[in-house]
N, C-alpha and C positions, 0 to 999 in steps of 0.2 A: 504493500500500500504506500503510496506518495503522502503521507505523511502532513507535507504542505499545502500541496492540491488539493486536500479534502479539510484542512482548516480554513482556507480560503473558500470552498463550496459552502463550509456548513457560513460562512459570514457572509457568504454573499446571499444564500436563502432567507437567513435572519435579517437583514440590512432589504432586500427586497419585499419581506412578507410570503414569502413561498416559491415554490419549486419549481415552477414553472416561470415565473419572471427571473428568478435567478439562473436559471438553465439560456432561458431568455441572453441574458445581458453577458453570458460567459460563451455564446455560441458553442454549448453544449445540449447532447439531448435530456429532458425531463429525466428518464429513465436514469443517466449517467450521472449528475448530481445526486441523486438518491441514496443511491449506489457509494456513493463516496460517503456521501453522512453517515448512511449505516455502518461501513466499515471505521468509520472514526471514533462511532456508539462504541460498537464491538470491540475496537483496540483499548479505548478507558473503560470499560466495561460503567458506563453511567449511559441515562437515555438525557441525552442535549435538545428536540424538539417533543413540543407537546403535537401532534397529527390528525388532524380531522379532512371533511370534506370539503370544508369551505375556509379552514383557516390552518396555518403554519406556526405556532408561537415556543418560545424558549423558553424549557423549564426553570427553574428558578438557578439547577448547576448548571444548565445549561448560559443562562442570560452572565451569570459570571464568571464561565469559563469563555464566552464572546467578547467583553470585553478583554481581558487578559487577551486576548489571541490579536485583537485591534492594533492592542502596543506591541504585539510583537511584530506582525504584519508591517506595521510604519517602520519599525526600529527595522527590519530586514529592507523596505524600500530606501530608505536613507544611505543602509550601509551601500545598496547598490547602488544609490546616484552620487556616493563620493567616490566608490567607485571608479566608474564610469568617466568622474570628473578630476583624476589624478591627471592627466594634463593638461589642463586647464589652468587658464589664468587666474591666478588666488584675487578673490575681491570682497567687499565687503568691509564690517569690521573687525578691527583686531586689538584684541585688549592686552596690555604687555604691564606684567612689576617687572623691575628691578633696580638693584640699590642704587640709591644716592651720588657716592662717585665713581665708579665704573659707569653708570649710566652718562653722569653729564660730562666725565671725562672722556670714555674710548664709546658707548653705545650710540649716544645722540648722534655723531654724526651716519654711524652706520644705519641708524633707522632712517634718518633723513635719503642717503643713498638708496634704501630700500624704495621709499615710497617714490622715488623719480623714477624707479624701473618699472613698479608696480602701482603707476597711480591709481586704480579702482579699488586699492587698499585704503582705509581712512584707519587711523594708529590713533590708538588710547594710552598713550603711555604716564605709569605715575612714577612716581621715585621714590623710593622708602627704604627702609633698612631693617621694618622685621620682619617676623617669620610670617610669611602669607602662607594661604591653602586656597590653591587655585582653584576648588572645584566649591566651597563657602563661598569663595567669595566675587566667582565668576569669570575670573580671568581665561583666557585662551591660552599664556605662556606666561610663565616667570622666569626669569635669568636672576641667577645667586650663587655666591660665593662659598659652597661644602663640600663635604666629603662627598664623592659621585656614588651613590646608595642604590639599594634594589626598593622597590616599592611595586605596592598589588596596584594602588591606584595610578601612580604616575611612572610616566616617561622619563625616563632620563637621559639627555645627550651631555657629558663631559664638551666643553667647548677647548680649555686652554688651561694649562697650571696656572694656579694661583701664588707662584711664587711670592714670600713672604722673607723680608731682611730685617735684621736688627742694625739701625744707624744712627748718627747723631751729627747735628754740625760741629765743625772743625773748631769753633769757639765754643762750645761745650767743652770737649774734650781735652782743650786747652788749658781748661781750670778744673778739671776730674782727670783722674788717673786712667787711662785706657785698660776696661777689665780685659782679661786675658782668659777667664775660665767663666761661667753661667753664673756662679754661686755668689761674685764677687760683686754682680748685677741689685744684688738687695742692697748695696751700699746705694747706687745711684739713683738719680729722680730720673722717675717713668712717666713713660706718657700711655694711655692705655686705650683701647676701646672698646667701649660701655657696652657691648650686645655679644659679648666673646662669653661664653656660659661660665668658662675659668674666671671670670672677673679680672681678678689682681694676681691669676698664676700665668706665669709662662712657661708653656711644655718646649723643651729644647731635646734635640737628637744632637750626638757628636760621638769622635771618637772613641770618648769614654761609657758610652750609653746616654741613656738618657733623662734628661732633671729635670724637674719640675720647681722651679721657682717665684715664692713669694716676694716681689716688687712693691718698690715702694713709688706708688702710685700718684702721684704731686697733681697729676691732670688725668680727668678719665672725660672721655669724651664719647659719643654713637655716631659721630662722623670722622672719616680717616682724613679730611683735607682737613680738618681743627687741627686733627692730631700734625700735623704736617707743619702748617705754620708754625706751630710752636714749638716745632723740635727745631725749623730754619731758623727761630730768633732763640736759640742756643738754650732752651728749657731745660731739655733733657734727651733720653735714647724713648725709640719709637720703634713696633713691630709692624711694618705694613706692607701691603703688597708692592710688587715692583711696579703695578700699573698706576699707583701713586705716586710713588717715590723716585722712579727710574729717570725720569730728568736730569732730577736732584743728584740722583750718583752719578750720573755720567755728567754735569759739572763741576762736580764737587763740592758743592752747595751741602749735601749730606754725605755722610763718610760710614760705609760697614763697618761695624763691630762684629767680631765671632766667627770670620764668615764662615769657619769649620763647622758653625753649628745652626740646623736649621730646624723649625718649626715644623710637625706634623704636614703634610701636604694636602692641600684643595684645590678645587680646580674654581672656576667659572664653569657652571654648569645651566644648562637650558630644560625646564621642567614646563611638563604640559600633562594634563589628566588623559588616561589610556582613552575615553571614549572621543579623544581630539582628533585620534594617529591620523588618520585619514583624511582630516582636513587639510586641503589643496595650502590655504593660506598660512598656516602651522606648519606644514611640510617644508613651502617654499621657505619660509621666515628660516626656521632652523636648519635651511643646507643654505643661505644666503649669511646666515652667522658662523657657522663652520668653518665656510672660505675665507671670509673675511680674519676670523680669530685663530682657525685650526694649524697654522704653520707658527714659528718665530714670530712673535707679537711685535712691532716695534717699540715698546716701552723698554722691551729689553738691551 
């Protein structure tokens, strides 16, 4: 038994009022639609029509086993017209989080490039820096800075390391000692950032294993370009990504510390809810950030 053809007959009978206008309207015969309901009866072993001579109606498992079968019906038409619609020009809208400065530093312009290739895209983009949950709160895509994870509900594409350095200006460390080991780091003023679940530890990997240290935290901040300026006007050492700070190293504006030892690894990562995959505009958006980000970043 076809399984779906006879869920779709016993809804087209119900949605029509009987056997005949639904035989009707599938250009099949009266007989053949019948034929299919009964074998769908007989497979769940319940009776789904009440059957007279002048009328068709759904029992009461019946009328809510119809609906149920409605949303599955759509939900199988949709999957077929994205389908159908994977090369297709993504349009629409497109709702996007992600953080604060990754966004207005390396993403804004990339979104902007997006939408001159794909103008019938209209971009929602917010900026924030906690923890969203795409499918609460509606979003099509978040881009965030974690560990690249498995999840039942979402997607995940790793875009690019999240390479993370410990630095300071050259006038800091001018009037502090240059620490040489992790431990020696509680002596100095830190600068930190406020949404790190550690708080005020910093996990460090190096040659000797790995430490976990207590800072003394002068400035805590949930934005990394605060944290920035104030390590440039000589505050103190800062752990931030290189897509902040990489300027700054490369003119010496900010100076490595430790460079043997580095922080647990993250990426930049692109997260969308599994019932997304298929969207044209999702699809394109995330192999149009891959290109852009998935080689040598230039911050590096």
């Amino acid at each position: 038994m076809d399984k779906f053809a006879s869920i779709k007959a016993f809804t087209q009978v119900v949605r029509a009022g009987g056997f005949t206008a639904a035989a009707r309207e599938m250009g099949l015969s009266r007989s053949a639609v019948n034929k299919m309901v009964i074998n769908l009866e007989n497979e769940l072993g319940v009776q789904l029509l009440h059957r007279s001579t002048r009328s068709v109606n759904p029992t009461e498992t019946g009328l809510a086993f119809y609906e149920r079968c409605l949303n599955i019906l759509a939900d199988l038409e949709e999957a077929e017209r994205a389908v159908s619609q994977l090369h297709a020009e993504p349009k629409g809208i497109l709702k996007i989080n992600a953080p604060m400065s990754f966004g207005t530093l390396h993403l804004a312009p990339v979104v902007a490039e997006f939408m001159v290739q794909y103008p019938d895209v209209q971009v929602q983009l917010t900026l924030e820096d906690r923890f969203v949950d795409p499918i609460e709160e509606g979003y099509d895509i978040i881009v965030r800075i974690a560990k690249p994870s498995d999840s039942a509900s979402l997607v995940v594409h790793p875009l690019v390391k999240a390479k993370r350095v410990l630095c300071a200006a050259p006038a800091y460390l001018e009037k502090h000692q240059v620490p040489t080991h992790p431990v020696e780091l509680r002596l100095h003023c830190c600068l930190h950032y406020g949404y790190m679940t550690s708080r005020n530890q910093w996990k460090l990997i190096g040659p000797d294993g790995e430490h976990t240290i207590s800072i003394n935290g002068v400035l805590c901040s949930n934005n990394g370009e605060m944290l920035r300026e104030a390590a440039l006007k000589g505050l103190g050492i800062i752990l931030l990504p290189t897509f902040i700070v990489g300027s700054d190293l490369q003119q010496g504006t900010l100076v490595t510390i430790l460079p043997e030892y580095h922080p647990p690894e993250i990426h930049v990562c692109v997260m969308y809810p599994i019932n997304r995959h298929l969207s044209t505009k999702i699809r394109i958006f995330t192999d149009f950030l891959q290109e852009r980000f998935g080689d040598r970043p230039d911050w590096e």
